[in-house]
C-alpha positions as CSV (number, residue, x, y, z in Angstrom):
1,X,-9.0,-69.8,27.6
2,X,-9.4,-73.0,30.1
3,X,-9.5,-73.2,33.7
4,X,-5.7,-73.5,34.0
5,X,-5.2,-70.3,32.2
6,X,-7.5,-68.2,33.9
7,X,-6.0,-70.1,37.0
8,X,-2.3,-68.4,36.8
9,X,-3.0,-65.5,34.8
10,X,-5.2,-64.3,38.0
11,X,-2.5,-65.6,39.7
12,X,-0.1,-63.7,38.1
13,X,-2.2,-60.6,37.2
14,X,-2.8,-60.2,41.2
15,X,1.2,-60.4,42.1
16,X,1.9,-57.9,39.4
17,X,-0.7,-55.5,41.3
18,X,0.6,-56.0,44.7
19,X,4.0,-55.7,43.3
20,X,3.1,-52.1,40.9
21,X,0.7,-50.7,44.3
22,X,4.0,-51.1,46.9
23,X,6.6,-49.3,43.8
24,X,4.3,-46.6,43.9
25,X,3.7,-46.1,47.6
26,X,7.1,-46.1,48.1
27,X,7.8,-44.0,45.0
28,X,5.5,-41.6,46.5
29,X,7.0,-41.9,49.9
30,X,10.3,-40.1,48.4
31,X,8.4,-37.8,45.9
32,X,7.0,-36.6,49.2
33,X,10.1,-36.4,50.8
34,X,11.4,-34.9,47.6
35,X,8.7,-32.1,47.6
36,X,8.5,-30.8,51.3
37,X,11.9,-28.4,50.5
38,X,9.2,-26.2,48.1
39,X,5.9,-26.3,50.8
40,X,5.8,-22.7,52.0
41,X,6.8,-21.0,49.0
42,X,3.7,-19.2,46.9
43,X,0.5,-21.1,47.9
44,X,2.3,-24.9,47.5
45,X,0.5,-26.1,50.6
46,X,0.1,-30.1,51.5
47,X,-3.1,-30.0,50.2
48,X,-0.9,-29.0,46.4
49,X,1.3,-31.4,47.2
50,X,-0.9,-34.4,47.7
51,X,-2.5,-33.4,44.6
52,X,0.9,-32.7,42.7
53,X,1.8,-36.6,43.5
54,X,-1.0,-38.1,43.0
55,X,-1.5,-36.3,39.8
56,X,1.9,-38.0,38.9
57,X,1.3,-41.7,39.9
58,X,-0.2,-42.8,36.6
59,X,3.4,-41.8,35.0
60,X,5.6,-43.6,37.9
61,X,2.8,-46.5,36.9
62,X,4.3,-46.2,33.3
63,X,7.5,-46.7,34.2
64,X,7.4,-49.5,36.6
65,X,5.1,-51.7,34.6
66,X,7.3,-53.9,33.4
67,X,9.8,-54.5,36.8
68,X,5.6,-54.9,38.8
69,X,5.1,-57.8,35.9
70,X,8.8,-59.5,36.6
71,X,8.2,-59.1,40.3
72,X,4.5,-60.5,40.3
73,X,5.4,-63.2,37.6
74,X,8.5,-64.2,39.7
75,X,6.1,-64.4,43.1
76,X,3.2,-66.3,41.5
77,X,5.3,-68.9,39.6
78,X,7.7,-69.5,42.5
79,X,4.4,-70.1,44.4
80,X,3.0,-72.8,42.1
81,X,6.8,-74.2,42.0
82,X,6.6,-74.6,45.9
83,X,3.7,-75.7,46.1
84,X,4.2,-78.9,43.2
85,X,1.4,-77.0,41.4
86,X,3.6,-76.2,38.5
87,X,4.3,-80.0,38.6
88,X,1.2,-81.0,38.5
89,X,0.1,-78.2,35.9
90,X,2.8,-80.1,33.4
91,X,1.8,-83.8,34.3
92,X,-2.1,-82.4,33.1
93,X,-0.9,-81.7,29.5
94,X,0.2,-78.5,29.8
95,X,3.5,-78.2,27.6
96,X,6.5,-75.4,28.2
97,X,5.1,-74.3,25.1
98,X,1.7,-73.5,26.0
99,X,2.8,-72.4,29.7
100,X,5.0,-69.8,27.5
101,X,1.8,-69.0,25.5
102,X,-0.1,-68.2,28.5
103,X,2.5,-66.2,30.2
104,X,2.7,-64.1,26.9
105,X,-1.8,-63.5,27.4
106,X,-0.7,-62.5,30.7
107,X,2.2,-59.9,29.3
108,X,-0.1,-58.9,26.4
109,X,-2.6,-57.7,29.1
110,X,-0.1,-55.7,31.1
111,X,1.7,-54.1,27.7
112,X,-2.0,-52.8,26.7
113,X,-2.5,-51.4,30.3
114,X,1.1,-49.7,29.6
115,X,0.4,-48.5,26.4
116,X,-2.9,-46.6,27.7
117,X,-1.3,-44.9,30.8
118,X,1.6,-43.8,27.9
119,X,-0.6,-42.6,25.5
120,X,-3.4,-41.2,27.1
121,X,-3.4,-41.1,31.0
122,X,-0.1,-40.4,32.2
123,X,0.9,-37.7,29.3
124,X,-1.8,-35.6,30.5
125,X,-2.1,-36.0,34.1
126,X,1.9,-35.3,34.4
127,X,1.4,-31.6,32.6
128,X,-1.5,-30.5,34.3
129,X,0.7,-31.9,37.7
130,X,3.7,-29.2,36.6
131,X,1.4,-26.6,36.0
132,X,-0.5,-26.8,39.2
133,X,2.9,-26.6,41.0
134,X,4.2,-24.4,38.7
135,X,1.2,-21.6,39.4
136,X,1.4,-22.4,42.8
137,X,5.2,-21.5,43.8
138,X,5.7,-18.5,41.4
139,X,1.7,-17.1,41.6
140,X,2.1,-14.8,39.1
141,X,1.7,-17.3,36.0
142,X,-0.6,-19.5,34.7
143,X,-0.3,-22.3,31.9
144,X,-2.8,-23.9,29.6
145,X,-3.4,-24.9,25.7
146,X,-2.2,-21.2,24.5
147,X,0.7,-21.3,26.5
148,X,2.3,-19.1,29.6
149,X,0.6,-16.3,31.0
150,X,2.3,-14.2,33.7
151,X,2.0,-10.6,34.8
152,X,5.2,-8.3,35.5
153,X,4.5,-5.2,37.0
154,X,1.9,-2.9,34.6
155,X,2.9,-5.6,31.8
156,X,0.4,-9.3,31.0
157,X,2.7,-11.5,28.9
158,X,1.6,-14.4,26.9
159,X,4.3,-16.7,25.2
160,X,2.9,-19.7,22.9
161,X,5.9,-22.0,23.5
162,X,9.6,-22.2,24.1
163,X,12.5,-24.3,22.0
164,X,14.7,-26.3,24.0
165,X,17.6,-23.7,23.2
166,X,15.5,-21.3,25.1
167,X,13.9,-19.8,21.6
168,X,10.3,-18.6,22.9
169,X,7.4,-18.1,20.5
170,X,4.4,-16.6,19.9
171,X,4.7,-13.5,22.3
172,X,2.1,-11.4,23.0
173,X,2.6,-7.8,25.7
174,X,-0.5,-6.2,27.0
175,X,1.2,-2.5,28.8
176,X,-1.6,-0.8,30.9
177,X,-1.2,2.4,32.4
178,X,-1.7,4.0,35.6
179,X,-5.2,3.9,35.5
180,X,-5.2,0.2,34.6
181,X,-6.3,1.1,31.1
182,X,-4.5,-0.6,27.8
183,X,-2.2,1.4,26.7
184,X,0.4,-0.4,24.4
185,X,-0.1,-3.8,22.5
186,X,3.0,-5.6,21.2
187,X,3.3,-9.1,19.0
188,X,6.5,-10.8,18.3
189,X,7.5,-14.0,16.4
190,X,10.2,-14.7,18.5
191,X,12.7,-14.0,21.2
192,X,15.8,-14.4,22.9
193,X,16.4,-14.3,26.6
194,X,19.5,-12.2,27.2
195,X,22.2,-12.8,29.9
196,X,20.5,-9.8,32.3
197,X,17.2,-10.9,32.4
198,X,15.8,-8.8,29.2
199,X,13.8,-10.7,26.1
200,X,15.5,-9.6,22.6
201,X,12.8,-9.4,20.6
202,X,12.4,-10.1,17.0
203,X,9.5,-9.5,14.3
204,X,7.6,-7.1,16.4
205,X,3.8,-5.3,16.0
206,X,3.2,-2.5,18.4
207,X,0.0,-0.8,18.5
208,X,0.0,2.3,21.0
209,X,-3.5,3.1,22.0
210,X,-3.7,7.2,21.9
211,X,-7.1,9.3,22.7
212,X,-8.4,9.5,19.6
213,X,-6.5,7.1,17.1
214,X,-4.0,3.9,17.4
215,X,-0.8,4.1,16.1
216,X,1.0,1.1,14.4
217,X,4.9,0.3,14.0
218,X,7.2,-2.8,13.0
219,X,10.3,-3.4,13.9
220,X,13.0,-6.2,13.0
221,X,13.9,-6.6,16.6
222,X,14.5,-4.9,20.0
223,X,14.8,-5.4,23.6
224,X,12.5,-5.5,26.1
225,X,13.7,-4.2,29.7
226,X,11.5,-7.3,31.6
227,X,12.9,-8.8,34.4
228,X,11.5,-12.6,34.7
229,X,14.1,-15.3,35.7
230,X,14.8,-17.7,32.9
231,X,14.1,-21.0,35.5
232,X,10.7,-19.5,35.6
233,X,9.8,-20.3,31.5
234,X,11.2,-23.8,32.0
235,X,7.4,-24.4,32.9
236,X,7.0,-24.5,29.5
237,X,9.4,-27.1,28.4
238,X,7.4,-30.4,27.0
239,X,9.3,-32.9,29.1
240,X,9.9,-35.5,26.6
241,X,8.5,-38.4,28.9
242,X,5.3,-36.4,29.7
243,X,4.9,-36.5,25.8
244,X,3.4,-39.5,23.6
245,X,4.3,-41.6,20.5
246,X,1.9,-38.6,18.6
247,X,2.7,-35.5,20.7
248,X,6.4,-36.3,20.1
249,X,5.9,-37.1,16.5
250,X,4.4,-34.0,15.7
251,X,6.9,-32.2,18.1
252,X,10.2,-33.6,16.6
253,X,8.7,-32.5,13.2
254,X,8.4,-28.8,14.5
255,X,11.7,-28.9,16.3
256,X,13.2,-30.2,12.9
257,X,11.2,-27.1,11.2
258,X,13.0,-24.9,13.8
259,X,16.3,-26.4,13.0
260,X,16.3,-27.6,16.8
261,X,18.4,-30.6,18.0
262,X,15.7,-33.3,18.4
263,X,18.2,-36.1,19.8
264,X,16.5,-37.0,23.2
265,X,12.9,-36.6,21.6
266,X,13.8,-39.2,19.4
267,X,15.2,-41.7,21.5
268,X,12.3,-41.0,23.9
269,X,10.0,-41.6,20.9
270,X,11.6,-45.0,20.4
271,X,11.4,-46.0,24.2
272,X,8.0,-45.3,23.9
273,X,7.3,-47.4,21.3
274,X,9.1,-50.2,22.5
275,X,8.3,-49.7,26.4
276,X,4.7,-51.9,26.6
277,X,7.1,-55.0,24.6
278,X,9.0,-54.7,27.8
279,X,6.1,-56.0,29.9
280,X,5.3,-58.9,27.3
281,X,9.4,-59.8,27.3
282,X,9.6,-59.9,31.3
283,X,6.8,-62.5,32.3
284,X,8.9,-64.3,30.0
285,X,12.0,-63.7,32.0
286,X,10.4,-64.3,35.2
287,X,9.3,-67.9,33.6
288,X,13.2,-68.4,33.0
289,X,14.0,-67.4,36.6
290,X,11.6,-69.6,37.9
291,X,12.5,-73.1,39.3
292,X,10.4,-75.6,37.7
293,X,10.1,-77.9,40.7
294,X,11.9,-76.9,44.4
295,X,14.4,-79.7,43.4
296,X,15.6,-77.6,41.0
297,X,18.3,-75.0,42.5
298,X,18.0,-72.7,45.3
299,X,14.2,-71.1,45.0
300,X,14.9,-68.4,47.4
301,X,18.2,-67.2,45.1
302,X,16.8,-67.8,42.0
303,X,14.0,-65.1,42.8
304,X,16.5,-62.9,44.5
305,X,18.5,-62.7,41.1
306,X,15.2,-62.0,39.2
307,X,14.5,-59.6,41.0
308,X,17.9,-58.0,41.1
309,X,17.5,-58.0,37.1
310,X,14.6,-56.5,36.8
311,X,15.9,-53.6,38.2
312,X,18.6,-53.7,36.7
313,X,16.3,-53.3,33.7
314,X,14.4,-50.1,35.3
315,X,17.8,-48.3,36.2
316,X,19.9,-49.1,32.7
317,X,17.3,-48.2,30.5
318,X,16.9,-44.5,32.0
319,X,20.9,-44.4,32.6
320,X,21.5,-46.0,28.7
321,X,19.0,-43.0,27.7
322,X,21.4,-40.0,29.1
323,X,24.6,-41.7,27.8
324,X,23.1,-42.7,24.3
325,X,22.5,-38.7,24.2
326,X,26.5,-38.2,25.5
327,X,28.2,-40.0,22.8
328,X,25.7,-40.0,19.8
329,X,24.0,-43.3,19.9
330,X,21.4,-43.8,17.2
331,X,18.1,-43.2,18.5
332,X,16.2,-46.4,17.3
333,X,19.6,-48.1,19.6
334,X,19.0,-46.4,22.2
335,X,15.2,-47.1,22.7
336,X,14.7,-50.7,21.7
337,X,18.7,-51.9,23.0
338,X,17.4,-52.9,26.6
339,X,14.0,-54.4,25.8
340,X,16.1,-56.5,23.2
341,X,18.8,-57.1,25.1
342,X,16.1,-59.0,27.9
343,X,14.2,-60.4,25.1
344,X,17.5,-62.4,23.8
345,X,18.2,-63.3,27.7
346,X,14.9,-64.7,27.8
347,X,15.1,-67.1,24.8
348,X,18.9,-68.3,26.0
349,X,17.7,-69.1,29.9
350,X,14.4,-70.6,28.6
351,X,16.1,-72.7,26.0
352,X,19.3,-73.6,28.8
353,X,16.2,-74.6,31.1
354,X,14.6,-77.0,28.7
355,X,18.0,-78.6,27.8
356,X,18.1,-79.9,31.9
């Protein structure tokens, strides 16, 4: 890599920073906003709060990657085009070709960086977030790697996982008595939350803990009498954006096992796979938007409209998501459509700007 390339990747690079650190201030400004309705209730304090969003930024991060790289690429270029650098740049040798090339060093670095808060930062940050808030509103329950845990009156309640119908799994019921000793222990595979409040359960193992012996039954399935409001297991719902490429792989496999609709993890799957292209294909658009010399067009507009695009991007993605799920969209169409869709715009604007 020569001077010139180092020259307007840091260029570039720096932009796409400013651009990404003032999304997720102001992101975080209405997340705030957002969040001050549930201070008060349980032990959600400010203190929880500022940790809550914070805990979250590497995900919003995620997300705006790609619009940070169009708006930094877009600043930086329109920089060297005002000030004759880019000019001069192309009178030193430097071909469209090889500006292209080093635009696409500059994307590559910015799709890695998106790829690792995906796969590995933001995933986990974003879970541990929910289930800070989570414990601190309702107090009663706690979450972690063997599930929910919640207590309910003389009752402690474990529950490994629940379907997105609302199926839970794994459930374990610890019944104490008076005198705080155990008295009853109960496994199920499975249950079903009923319309009043009450758990049907099915496949059950009760142990009853007498004085001098412990008593076994099965049953195929009964109710329990517990009285925990159904928003309150939506803690453990896997939001499928908090998930990544290998979490949801092995996910959409189970759900498939549990003859569970596994429509949005799919296309969320896709996305994710096809997400960090979207930061390579946008320094790309924001070369096409970019006026090679301040003769060419209105600077000023041509940004404007870049800019305009690229959140166009950010919105139509997330809105193409829910309405690919409405009418039945293939998945693999519904993640890679928009990142395509920019790609082709890309090649056509370049290729119109060369023809001038």
């Amino acid at each position: 890599m020569n001077l010139i390339s180092r020259y307007i990747i840091r260029q570039m690079a720096v932009m796409a920073v400013y651009a990404l650190l003032a999304f997720l201030a102001l992101y975080s400004f209405f997340e705030i906003i957002n969040e001050v309705s549930d201070l008060g209730k349980g032990s959600y304090n400010g203190a929880t709060m500022a940790q809550y969003v914070f805990m979250q930024m590497p995900a919003r991060a995620y997300e705006l990657m790609p619009l940070a790289v169009l708006i930094g690429g877009l600043v930086s270029l329109s920089q060297l085009a005002a000030g004759s650098e880019l000019t001069v740049i192309k009178a030193s040798g430097i071909s469209t070709k090889k500006l292209l090339l080093i635009l696409s060093q500059f994307g590559l670095i910015f799709a890695i960086a998106t790829v690792a808060l995906g796969e590995w930062v933001a995933p986990t940050l974003s879970q541990k977030a929910e289930n800070i808030k989570a414990a601190a509103i309702n107090g009663k329950i706690s979450t972690g790697n063997t599930g929910l845990w919640l207590k309910e009156k003389n009752s402690i309640i474990n529950v490994r996982e629940m379907l997105p119908d609302h199926t839970l799994l794994g459930i374990k019921i610890w019944a104490h008595n008076d005198k705080n000793e155990l008295a009853e222990a109960v496994e199920a595979d499975s249950a079903v939350l009923n319309s009043d409040g009450s758990w049907q359960l099915k496949n059950i193992h009760r142990s009853i803990m007498g004085t001098d012996k412990i008593e076994t039954s099965a049953a195929a399935e009964e109710t329990w009498p517990i009285a925990v409001k159904r928003n309150l297991m939506d803690v453990l719902l896997v939001k499928p954006d908090q998930m990544s490429v290998g979490e949801l792989t092995t996910y959409i496999r189970h759900l498939q096992n549990n003859s569970q609709n596994t429509q949005i993890y799919a296309i969320a799957w896709w996305r994710k796979l096809v997400y960090p292209v979207a930061a390579w294909v946008m320094a790309l658009v924001a070369f096409a938007f970019t006026p090679q010399t301040t003769r060419h067009g209105n600077m000023g507009l041509k940004l404007f409209g870049g800019i305009c695009l690229g959140l166009l991007f950010h919105f139509a993605g997330r809105l193409f998501g829910f309405t690919s799920q409405l009418y039945g969209v293939p998945p693999f169409l519904a993640g890679a459509l928009p990142t395509t869709a920019f790609a082709l715009l890309a090649v056509w604007l370049i290729r119109k700007q060369e023809k001038r």
